[in-house]
C-alpha positions as CSV (number, residue, x, y, z in Angstrom):
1,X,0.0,0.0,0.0
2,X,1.8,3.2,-1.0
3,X,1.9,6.4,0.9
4,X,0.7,9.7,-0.7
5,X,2.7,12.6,0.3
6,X,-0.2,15.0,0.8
7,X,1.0,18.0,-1.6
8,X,-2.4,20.2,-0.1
9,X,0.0,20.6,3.2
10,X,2.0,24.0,3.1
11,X,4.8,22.4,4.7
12,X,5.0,19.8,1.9
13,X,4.6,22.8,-0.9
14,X,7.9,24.6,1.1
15,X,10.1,21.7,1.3
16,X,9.3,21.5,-2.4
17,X,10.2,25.0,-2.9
18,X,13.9,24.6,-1.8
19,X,14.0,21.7,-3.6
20,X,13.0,23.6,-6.7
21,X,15.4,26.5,-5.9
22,X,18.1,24.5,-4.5
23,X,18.2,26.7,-0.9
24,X,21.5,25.5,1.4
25,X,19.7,24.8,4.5
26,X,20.2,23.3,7.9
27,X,18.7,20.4,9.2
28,X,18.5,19.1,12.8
29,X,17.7,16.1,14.5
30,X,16.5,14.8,17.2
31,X,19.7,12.9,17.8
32,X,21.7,16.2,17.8
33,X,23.1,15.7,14.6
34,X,23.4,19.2,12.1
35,X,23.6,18.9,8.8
36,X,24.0,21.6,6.0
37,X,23.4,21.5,2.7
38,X,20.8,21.0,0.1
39,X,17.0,19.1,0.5
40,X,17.3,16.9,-2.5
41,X,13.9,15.5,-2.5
42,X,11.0,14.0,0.2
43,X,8.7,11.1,0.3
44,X,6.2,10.7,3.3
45,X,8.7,9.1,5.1
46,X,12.2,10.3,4.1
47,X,14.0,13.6,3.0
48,X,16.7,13.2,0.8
49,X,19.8,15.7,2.0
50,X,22.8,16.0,0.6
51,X,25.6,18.2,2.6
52,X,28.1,20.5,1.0
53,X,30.4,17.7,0.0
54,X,27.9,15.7,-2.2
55,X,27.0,13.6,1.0
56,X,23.4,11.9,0.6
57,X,21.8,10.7,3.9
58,X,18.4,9.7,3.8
59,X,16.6,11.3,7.4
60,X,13.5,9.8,8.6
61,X,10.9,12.6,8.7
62,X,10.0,11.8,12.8
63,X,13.7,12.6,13.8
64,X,13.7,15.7,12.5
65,X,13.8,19.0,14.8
66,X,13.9,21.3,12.7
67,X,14.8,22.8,8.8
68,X,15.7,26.3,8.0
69,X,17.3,28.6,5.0
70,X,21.1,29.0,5.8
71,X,21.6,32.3,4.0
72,X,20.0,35.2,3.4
73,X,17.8,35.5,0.2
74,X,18.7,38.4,-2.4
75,X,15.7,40.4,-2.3
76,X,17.1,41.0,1.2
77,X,20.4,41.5,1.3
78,X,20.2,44.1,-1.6
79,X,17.0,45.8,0.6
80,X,19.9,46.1,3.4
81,X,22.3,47.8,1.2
82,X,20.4,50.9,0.4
């Protein structure tokens, strides 16, 4: 029986959007480990992450603590400059 990963979930449509734009993040588990680098893709299960030295680890969804953008996005940094 297969698993739909339920695309009508904003958090679903996110992780899709730094797969799409390829945003480094920062991923934390629940076992204390912190990785960097790059969501490649996600199942209902699994996210696919591959850290800065082309790493893949595969990270079961229920250990993770928490994802987040690891730099700042352009529209930003050039709104700063002014």
């Amino acid at each position: 029986m297969a698993i739909d990963l339920d695309t009508s979930l904003p958090s679903i449509r996110f992780f899709q959007e730094y797969v799409k734009n390829k945003t480094r993040l920062e991923l934390q588990t629940t076992l204390g480990e912190r990785l960097v680098g790059n969501l490649m893709w996600q199942d209902p299960i699994y996210f696919c992450f591959q850290d800065e030295e082309g790493h893949q680890y595969f990270v079961n969804r229920e250990l993770v603590v928490y994802i987040k953008p690891t730099e700042i996005q352009n529209s930003e940094s050039e709104d700063s400059d002014e």
